[in-house]
DRENTORKOL-3810 file (N, C-alpha, C; in nm, 4 decimals):
REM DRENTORKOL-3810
@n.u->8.2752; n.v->4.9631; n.w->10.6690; ca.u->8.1454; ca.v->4.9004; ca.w->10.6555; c.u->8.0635; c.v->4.9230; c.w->10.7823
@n.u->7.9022; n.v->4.9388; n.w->10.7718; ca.u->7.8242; ca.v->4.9519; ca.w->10.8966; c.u->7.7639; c.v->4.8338; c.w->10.9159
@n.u->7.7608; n.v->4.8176; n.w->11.0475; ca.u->7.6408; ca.v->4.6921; ca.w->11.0554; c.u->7.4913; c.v->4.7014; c.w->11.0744
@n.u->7.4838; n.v->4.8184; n.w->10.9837; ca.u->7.3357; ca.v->4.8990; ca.w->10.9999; c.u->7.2378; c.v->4.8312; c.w->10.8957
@n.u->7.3078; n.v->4.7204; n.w->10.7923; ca.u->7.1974; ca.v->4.6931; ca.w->10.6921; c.u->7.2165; c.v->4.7365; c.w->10.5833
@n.u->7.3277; n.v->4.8362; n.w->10.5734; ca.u->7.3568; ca.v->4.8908; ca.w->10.4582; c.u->7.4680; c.v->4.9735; c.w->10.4498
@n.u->7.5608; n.v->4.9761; n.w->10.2954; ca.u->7.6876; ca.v->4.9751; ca.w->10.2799; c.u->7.7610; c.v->5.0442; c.w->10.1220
@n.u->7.7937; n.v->5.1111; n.w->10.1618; ca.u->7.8366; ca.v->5.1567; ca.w->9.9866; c.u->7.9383; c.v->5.2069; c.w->9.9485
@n.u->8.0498; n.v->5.1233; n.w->9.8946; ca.u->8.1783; ca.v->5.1931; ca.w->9.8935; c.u->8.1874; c.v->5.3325; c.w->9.7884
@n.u->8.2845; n.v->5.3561; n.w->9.8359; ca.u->8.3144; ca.v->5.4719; ca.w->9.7021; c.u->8.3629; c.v->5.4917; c.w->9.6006
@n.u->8.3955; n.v->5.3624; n.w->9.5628; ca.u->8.4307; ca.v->5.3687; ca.w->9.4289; c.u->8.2618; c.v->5.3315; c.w->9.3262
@n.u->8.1636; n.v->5.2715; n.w->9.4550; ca.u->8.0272; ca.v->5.2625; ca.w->9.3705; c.u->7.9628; c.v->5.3455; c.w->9.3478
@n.u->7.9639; n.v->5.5020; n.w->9.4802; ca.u->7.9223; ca.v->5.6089; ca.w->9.4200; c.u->7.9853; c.v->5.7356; c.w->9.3583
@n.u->8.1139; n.v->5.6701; n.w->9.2797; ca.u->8.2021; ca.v->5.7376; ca.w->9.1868; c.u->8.1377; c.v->5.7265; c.w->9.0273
@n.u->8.1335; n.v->5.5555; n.w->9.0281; ca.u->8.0663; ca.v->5.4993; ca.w->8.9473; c.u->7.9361; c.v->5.5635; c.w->8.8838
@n.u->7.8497; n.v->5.5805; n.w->8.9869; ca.u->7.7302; ca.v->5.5979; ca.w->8.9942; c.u->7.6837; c.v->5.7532; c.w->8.9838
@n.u->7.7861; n.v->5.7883; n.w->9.0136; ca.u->7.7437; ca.v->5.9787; ca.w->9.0232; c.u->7.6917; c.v->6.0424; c.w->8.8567
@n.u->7.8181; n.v->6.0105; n.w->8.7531; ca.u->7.7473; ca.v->6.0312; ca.w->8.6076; c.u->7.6059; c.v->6.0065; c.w->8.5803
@n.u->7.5695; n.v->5.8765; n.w->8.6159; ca.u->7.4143; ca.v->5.7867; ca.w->8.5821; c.u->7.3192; c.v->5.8797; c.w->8.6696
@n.u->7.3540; n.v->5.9397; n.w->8.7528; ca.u->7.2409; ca.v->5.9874; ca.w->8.8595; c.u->7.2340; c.v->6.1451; c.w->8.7574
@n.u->7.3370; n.v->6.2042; n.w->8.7879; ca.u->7.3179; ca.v->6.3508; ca.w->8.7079; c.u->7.2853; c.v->6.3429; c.w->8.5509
@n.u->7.3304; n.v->6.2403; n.w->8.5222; ca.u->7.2311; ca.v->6.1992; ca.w->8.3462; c.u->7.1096; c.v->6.1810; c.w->8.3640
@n.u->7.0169; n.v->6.1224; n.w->8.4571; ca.u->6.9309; ca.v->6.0793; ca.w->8.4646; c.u->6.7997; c.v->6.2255; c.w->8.5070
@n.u->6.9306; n.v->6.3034; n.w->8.6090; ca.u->6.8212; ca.v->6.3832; ca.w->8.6138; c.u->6.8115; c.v->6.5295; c.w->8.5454
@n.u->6.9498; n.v->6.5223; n.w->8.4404; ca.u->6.9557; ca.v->6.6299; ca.w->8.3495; c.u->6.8076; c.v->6.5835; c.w->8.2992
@n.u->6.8231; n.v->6.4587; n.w->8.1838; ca.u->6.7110; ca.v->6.4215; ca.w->8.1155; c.u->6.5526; c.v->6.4590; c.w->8.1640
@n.u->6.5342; n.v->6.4201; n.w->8.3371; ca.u->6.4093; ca.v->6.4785; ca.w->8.3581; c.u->6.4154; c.v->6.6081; c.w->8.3902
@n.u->6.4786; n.v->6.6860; n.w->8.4317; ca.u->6.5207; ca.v->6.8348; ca.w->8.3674; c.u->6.4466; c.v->6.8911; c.w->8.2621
@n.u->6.5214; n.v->6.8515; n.w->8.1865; ca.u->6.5084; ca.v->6.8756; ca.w->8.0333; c.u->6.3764; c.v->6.8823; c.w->7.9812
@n.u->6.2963; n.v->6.7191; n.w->8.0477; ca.u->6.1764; ca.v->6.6959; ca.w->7.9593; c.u->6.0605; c.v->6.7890; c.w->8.0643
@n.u->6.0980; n.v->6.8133; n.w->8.1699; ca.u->5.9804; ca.v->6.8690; ca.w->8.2764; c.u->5.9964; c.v->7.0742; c.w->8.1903
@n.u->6.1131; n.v->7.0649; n.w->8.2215; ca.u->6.0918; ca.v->7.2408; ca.w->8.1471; c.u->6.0668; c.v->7.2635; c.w->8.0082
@n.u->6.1090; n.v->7.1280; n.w->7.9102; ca.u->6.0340; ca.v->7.1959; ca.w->7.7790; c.u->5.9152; c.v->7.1450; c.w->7.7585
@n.u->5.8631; n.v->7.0636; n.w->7.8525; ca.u->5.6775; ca.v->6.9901; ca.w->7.8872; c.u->5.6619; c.v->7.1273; c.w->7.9529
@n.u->5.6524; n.v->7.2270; n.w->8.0654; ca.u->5.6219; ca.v->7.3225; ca.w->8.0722; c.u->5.6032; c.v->7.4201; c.w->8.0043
@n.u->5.7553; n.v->7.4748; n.w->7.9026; ca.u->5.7612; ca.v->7.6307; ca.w->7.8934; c.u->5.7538; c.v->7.6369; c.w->7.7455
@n.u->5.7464; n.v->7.4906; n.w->7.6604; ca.u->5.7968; ca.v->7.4994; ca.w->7.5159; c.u->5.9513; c.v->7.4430; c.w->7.4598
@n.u->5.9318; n.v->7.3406; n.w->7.3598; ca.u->6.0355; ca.v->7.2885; ca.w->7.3372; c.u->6.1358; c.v->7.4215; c.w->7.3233
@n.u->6.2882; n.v->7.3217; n.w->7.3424; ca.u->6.4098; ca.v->7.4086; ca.w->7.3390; c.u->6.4200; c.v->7.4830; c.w->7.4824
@n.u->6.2857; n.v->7.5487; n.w->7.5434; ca.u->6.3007; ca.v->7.5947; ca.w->7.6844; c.u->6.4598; c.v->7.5818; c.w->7.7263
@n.u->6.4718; n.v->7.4436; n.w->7.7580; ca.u->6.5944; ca.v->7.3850; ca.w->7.8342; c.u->6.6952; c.v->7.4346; c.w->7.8002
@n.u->6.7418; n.v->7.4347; n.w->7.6495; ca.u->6.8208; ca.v->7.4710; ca.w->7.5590; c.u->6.9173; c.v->7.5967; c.w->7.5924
@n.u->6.7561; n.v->7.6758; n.w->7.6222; ca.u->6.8026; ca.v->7.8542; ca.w->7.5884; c.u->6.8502; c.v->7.8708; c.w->7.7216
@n.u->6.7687; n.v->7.8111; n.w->7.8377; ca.u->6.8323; ca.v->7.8664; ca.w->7.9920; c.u->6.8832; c.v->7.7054; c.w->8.0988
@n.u->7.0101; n.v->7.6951; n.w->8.0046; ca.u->7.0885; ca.v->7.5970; ca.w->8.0817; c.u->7.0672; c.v->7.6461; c.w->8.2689
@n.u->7.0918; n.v->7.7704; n.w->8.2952; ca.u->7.0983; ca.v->7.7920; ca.w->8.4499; c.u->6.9917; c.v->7.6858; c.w->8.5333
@n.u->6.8602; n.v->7.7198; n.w->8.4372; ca.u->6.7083; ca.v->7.6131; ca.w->8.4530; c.u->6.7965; c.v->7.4592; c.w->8.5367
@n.u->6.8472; n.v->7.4248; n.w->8.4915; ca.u->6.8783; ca.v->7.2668; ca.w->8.4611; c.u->6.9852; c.v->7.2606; c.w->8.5747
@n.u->7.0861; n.v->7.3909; n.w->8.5459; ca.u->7.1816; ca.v->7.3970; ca.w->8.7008; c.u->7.0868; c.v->7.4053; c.w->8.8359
@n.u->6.9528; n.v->7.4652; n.w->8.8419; ca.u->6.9103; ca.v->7.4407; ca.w->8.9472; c.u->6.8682; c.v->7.3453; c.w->8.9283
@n.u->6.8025; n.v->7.2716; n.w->8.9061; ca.u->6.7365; ca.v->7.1601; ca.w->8.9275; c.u->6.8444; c.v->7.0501; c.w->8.9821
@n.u->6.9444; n.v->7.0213; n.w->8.8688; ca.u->7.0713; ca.v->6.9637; ca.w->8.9426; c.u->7.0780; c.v->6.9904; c.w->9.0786
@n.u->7.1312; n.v->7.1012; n.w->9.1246; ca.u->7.1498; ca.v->7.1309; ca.w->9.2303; c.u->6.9822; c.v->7.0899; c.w->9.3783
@n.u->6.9208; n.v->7.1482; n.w->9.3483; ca.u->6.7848; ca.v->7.0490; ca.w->9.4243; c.u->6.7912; c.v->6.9057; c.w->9.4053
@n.u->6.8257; n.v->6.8632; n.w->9.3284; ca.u->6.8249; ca.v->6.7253; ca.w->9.3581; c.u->6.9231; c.v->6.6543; c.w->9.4081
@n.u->7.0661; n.v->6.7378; n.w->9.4550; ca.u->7.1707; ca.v->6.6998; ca.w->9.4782; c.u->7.1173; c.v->6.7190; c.w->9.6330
@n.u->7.0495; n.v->6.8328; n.w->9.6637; ca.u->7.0442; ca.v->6.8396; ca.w->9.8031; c.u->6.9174; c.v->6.7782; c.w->9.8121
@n.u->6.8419; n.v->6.7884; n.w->9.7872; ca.u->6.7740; ca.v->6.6255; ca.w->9.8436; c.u->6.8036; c.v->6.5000; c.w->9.8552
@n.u->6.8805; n.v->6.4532; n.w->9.7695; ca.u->6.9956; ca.v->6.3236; ca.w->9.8100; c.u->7.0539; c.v->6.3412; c.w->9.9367
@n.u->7.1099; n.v->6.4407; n.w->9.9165; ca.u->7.1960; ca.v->6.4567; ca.w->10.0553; c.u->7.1082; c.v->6.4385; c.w->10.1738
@n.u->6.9567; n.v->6.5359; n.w->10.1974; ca.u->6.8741; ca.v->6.5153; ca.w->10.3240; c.u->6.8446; c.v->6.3761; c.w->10.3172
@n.u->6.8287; n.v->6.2894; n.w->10.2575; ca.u->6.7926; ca.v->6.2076; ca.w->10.2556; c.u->6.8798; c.v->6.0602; c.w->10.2801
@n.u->7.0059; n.v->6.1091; n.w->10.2775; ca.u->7.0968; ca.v->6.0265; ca.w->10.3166; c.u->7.1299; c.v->6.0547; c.w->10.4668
@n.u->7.1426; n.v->6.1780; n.w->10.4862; ca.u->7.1681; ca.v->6.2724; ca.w->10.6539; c.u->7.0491; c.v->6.1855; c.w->10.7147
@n.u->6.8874; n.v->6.1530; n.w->10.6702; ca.u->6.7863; ca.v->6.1392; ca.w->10.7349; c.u->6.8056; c.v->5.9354; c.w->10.7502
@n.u->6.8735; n.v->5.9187; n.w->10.6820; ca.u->6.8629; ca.v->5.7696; ca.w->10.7153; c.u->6.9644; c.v->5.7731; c.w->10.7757
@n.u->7.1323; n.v->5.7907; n.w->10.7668; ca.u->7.1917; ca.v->5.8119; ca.w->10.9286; c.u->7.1486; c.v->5.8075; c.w->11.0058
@n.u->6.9969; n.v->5.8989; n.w->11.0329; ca.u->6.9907; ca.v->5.9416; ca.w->11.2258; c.u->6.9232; c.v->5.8441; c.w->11.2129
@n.u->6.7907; n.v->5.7997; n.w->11.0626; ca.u->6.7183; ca.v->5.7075; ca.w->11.1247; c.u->6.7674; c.v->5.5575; c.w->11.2141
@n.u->6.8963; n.v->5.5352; n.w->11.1471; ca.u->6.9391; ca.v->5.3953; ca.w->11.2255; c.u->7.0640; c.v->5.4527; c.w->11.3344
@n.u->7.0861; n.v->5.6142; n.w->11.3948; ca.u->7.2005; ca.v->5.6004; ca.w->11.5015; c.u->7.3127; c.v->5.6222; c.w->11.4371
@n.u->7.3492; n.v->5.6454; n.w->11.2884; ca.u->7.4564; ca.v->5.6621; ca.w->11.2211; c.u->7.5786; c.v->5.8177; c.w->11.2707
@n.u->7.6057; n.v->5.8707; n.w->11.3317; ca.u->7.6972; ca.v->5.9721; ca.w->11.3584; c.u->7.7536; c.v->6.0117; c.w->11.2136
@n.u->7.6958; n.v->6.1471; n.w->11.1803; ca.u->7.7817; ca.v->6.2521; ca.w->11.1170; c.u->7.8399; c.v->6.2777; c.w->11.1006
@n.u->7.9954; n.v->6.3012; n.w->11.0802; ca.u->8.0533; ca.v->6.4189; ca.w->11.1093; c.u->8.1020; c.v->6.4943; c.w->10.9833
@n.u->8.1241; n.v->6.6373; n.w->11.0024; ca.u->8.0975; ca.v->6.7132; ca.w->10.9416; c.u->8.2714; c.v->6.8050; c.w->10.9442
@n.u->8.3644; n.v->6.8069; n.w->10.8823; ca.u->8.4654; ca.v->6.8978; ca.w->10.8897; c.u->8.4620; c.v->7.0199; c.w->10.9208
@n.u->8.5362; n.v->7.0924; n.w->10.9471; ca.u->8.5290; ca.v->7.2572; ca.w->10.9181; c.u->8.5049; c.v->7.3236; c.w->10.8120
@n.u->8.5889; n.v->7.2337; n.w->10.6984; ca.u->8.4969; ca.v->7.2664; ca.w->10.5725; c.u->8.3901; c.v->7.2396; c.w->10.5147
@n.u->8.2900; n.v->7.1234; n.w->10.5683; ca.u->8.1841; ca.v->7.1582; ca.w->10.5520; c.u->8.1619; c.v->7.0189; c.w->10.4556
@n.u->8.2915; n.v->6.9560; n.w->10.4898; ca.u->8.2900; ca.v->6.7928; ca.w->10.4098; c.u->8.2484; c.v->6.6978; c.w->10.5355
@n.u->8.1130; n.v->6.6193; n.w->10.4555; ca.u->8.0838; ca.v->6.5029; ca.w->10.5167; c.u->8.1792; c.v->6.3853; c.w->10.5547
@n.u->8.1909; n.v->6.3441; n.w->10.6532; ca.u->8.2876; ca.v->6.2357; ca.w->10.6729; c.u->8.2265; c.v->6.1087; c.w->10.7147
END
């Protein structure tokens, strides 16, 4: 636990990981076939793997960016796993 104000175990963002990538398949989905034509989504799943993926790494900057904002230390493995 931090005494930074804020706290989140991992079994809450185990929990929580399905609801987040459901949530943003769905706006996925509705932003590329509101663009390109229904089904869009359908035909080029890859579409939807990026987007997933951008929004995974914006979570991430955005979690990295409230760390530094309160003094939180990083660390980062060799492999490249957050600790």
């Amino acid at each position: 636990m931090h005494s930074h104000g804020f706290s989140v175990e991992p079994e809450t963002l185990m929990r929580q990981a399905w609801k987040t990538a459901e949530e943003w398949s769905d706006r996925a989905i509705e932003y590329y076939d509101s663009q390109f034509g229904e089904g869009y989504s359908k035909e080029h799943p890859e579409m939807i793997s990026a987007f997933l993926n951008a929004c995974a790494l914006d979570q991430i900057a955005g979690w990295l960016a409230t760390y530094d904002r309160v003094g939180l230390e990083v660390k980062v493995s060799s492999s490249g796993v957050i600790e």
